[in-house]
Each structure stands twice: as structure tokens, then as C-alpha cells.
C-alpha positions in Angstrom: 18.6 -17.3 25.0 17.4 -20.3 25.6 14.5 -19.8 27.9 12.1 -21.8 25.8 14.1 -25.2 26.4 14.7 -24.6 29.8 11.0 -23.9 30.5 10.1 -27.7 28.5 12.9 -28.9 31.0 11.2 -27.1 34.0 7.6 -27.4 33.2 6.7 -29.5 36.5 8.8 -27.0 38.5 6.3 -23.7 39.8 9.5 -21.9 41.7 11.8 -22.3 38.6 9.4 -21.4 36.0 9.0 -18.3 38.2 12.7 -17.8 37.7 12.6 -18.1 34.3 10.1 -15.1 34.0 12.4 -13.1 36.1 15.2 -13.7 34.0 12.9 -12.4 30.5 11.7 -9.4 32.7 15.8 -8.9 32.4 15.7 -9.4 29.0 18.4 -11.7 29.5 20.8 -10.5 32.2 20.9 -13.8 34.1 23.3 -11.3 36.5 20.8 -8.9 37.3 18.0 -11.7 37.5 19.7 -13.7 40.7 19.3 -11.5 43.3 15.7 -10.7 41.8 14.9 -14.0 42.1 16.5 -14.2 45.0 13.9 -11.3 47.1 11.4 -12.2 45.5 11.5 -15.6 46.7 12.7 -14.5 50.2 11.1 -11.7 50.8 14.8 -10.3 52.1 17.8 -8.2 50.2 20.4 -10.2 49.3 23.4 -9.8 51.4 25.4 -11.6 48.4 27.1 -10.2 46.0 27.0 -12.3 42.4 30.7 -13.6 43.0 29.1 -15.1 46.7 26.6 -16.9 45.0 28.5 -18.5 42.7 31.1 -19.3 45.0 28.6 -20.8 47.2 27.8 -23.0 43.7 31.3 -24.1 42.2 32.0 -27.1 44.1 28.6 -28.9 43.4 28.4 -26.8 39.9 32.1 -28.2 39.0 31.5 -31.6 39.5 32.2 -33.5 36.0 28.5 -34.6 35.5 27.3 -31.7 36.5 29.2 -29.4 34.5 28.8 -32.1 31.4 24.9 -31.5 32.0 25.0 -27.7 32.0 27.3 -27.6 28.8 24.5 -29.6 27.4 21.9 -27.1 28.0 20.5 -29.6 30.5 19.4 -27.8 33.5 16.1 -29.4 35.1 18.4 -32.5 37.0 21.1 -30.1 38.3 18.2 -27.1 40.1 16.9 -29.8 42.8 20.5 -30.8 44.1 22.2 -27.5 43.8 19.6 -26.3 45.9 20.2 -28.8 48.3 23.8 -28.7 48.4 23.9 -24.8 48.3 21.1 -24.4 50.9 19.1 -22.0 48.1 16.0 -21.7 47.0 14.5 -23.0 44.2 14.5 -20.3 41.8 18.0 -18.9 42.8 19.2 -22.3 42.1 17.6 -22.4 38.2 18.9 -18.4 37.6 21.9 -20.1 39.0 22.1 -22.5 36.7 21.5 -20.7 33.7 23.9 -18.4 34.6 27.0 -20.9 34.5 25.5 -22.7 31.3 25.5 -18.8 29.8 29.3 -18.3 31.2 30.1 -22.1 29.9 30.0 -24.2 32.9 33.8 -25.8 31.5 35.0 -22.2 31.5 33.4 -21.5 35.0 35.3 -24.8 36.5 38.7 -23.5 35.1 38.3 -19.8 36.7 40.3 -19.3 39.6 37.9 -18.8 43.1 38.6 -15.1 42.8 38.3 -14.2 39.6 34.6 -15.1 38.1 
């Protein structure tokens, strides 16, 4: 994966970095890693399931320059307004984000709501 681009990307950002870790301690299961990330940053079980989350994403995720960005492997400009827009934290927002560049953020925009 490619966790050692993302962290050059993320380097200036404590809560994503964090992320970042969580997602190795997964060895790579980005799925597994959100609601990690999630708790740990919370304190608090997340009440969503994966599907919720990224739900909760897809409009701001499926916006053309932001989907253009992730298919890019660029993730560092899209963690600070998704987590805005989504009302997450931080390092939700960066597992997030990796996530849907994993998936193929193009691919993720063309799935229909209920089907991720």
C-alpha cells in the first residue's frame, strides 16, 4: 500500500499520521482500520456500520476534483474538508480517504447508494 506517500503527504498532520498507524496495525485492511480509528479518537463504539460512513462521505468524496485527487493518490487536501463536510474526525476522515482511493474513488462515485 501506499502508506509511505500518504504519510510525506500527511507529515504536518498528528491525527492523520495516527491514522495511518492504525491502518499498518491492520496490515492493510483500511475496512477494519475506520472504526479503529474511529474509538480511538472518540473514545466511543461506533454506532456506524462501514457502508454509513461512506455514505456519510460520497457526496463530498464524489465531487469531480475530489475524486480526480484521490485517483491521484493525493489525499492530504481532501482529509481537512471531508472532515468538515462530514462532521468526522480527523483520522476517520484520512482512513476515509484511503479507503475510496483503495476502492478507486471513479468506481466508488459510479456505485449505486446501496450497494458499496
Amino acid at each position: 500500500m501506499e502508506i509511505v506517500k500518504f504519510r510525506s503527504q500527511l507529515a504536518n498532520n498528528p491525527e492523520a499520521l495516527t491514522a495511518l498507524d492504525v491502518i499498518e496495525e491492520c496490515e492493510g485492511y483500511v475496512e477494519d482500520a475506520v472504526s479503529l480509528v474511529f474509538m480511538r479518537e472518540t473514545a466511543q463504539e461506533t454506532d456506524r456500520s462501514l457502508n454509513d460512513w461512506l455514505e456519510k462521505c460520497r457526496q463530498f468524496i464524489c465531487q469531480e476534483d475530489v475524486r480526480d485527487a484521490l485517483e491521484s493518490g493525493l489525499i492530504a487536501p481532501i482529509v481537512e474538508p471531508l472532515t468538515m463536510s462530514a462532521g468526522i474526525p480527523i483520522g476517520t476522515a484520512t482512513a476515509l480517504s484511503v479507503l475510496v482511493f483503495k476502492l478507486g474513488a471513479k468506481k466508488f462515485c459510479k456505485v449505486p447508494k446501496s450497494g458499496i
